[in-house]
N, CA, C and O of each residue as an XYZ file, in Angstrom:
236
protein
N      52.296     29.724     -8.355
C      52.749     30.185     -9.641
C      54.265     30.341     -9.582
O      54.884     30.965     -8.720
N      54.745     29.716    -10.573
C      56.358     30.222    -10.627
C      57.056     31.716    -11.513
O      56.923     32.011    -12.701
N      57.660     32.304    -10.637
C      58.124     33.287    -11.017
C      59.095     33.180    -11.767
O      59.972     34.021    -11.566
N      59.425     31.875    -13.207
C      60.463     31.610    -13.848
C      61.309     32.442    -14.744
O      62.280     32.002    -15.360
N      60.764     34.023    -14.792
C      61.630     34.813    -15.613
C      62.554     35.704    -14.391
O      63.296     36.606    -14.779
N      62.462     35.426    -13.120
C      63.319     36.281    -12.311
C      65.027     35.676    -12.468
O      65.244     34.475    -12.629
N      65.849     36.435    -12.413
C      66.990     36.370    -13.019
C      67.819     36.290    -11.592
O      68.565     35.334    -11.383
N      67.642     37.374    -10.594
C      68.004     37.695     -9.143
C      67.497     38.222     -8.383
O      66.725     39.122     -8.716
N      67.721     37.864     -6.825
C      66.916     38.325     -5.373
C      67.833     38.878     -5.201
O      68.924     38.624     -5.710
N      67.618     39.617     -4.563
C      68.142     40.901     -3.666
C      67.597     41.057     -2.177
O      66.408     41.364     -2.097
N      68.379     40.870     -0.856
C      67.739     41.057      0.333
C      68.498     41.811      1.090
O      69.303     41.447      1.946
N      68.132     43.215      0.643
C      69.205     44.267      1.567
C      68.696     44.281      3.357
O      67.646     43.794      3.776
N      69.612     44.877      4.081
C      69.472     44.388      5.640
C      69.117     45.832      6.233
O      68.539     45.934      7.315
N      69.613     47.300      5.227
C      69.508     48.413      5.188
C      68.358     49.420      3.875
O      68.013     48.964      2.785
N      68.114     50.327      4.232
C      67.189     51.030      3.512
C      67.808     51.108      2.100
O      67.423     50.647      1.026
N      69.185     52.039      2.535
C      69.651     52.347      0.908
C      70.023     51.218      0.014
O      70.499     51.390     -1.109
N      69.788     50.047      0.555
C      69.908     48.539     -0.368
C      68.863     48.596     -0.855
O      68.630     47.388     -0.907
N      67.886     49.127     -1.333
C      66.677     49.071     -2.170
C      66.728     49.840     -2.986
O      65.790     49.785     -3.781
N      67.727     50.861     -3.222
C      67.508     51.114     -4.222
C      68.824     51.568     -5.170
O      69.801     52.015     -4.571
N      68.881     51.439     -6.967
C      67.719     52.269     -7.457
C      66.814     50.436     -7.422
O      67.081     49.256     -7.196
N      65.381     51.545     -7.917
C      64.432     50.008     -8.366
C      64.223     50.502     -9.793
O      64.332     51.684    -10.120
N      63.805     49.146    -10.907
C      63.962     49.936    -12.027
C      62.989     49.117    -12.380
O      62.752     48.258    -11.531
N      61.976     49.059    -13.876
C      60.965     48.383    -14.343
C      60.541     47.000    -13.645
O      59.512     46.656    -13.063
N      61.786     46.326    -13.947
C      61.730     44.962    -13.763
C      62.146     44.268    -12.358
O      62.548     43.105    -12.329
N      62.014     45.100    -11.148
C      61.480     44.918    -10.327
C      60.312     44.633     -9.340
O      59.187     44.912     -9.754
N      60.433     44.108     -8.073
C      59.680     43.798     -7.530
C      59.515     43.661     -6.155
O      60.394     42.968     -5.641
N      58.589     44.142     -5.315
C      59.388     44.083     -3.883
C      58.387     42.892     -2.850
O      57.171     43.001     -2.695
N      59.162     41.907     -2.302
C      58.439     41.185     -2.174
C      58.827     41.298     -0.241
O      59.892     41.276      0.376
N      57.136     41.437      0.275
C      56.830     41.187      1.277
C      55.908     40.603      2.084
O      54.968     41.073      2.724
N      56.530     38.971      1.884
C      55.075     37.852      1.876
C      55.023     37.346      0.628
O      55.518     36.232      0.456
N      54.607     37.831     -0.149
C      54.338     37.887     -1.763
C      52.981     36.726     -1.914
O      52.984     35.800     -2.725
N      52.280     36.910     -1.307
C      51.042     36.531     -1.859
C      50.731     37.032     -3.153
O      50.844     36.328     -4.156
N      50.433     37.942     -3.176
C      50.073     38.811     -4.860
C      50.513     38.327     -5.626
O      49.950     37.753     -6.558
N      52.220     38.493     -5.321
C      53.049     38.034     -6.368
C      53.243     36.713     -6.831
O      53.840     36.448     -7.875
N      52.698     35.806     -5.996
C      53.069     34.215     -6.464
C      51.235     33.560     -7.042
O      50.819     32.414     -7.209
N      50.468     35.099     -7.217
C      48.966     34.455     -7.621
C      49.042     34.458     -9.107
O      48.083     33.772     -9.464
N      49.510     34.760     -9.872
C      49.026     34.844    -10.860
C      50.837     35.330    -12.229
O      51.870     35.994    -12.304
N      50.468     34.912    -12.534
C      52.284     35.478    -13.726
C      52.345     36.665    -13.896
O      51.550     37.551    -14.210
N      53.620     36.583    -13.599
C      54.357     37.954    -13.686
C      55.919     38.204    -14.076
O      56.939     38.591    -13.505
N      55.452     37.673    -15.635
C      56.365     38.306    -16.674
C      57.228     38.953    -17.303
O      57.928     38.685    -18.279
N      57.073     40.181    -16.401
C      57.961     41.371    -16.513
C      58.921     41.219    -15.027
O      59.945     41.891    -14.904
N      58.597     40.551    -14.265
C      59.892     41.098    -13.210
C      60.963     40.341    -13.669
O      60.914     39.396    -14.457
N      62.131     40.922    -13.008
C      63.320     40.113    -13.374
C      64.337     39.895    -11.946
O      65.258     39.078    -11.902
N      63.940     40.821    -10.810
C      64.406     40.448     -9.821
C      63.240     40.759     -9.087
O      62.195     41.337     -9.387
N      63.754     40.132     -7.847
C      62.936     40.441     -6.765
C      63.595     40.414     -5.575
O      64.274     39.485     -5.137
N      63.177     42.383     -4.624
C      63.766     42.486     -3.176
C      62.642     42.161     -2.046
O      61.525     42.579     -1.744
N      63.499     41.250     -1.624
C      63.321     40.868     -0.099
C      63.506     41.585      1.144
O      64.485     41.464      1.880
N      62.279     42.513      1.379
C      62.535     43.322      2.213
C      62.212     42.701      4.051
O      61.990     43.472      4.985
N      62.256     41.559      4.140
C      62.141     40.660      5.354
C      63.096     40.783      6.231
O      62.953     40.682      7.449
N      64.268     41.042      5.552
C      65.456     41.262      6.763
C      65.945     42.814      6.761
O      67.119     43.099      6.998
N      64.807     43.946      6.434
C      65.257     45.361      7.092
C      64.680     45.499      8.371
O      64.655     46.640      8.831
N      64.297     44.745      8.922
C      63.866     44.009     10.272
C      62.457     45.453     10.744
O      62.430     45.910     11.886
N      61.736     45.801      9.954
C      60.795     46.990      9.838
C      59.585     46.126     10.751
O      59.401     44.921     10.577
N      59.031     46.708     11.455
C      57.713     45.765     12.405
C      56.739     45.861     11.086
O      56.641     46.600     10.106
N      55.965     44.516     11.690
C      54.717     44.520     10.771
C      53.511     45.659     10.974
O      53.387     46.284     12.027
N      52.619     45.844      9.784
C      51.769     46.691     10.124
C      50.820     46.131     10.353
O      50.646     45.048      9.794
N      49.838     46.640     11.259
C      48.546     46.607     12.274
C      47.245     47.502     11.827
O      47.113     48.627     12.309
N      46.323     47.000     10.930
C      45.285     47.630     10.439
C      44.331     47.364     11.936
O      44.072     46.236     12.355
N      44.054     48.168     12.359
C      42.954     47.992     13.680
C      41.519     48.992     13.426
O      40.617     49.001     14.264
């Protein structure tokens, strides 16, 4: 699915680069969800891939 109403990405490297977040945001990690189905209302989307955070481990 194309996310054709996003306007700008954002990929902060630090925490306080995320925010503020405001309606028309979106935080994309992986973004499966986000690339299933339209989604209309975002207008940017943060890339939180390079706050270099470990992945999580459901065990």
């Amino acid at each position: 699915m194309d996310l054709n109403t996003v306007e700008t990405m954002s990929t902060p490297t630090c925490r306080g680069g995320l925010w503020p977040l405001g309606p028309g945001d979106a935080i994309l990690a992986g973004g499966t969800w986000l690339f299933s189905e339209p989604q209309p209302h975002i207008r940017r989307l943060i890339d939180i891939t390079r706050l270099g955070w470990p992945p999580v481990t459901v065990r």
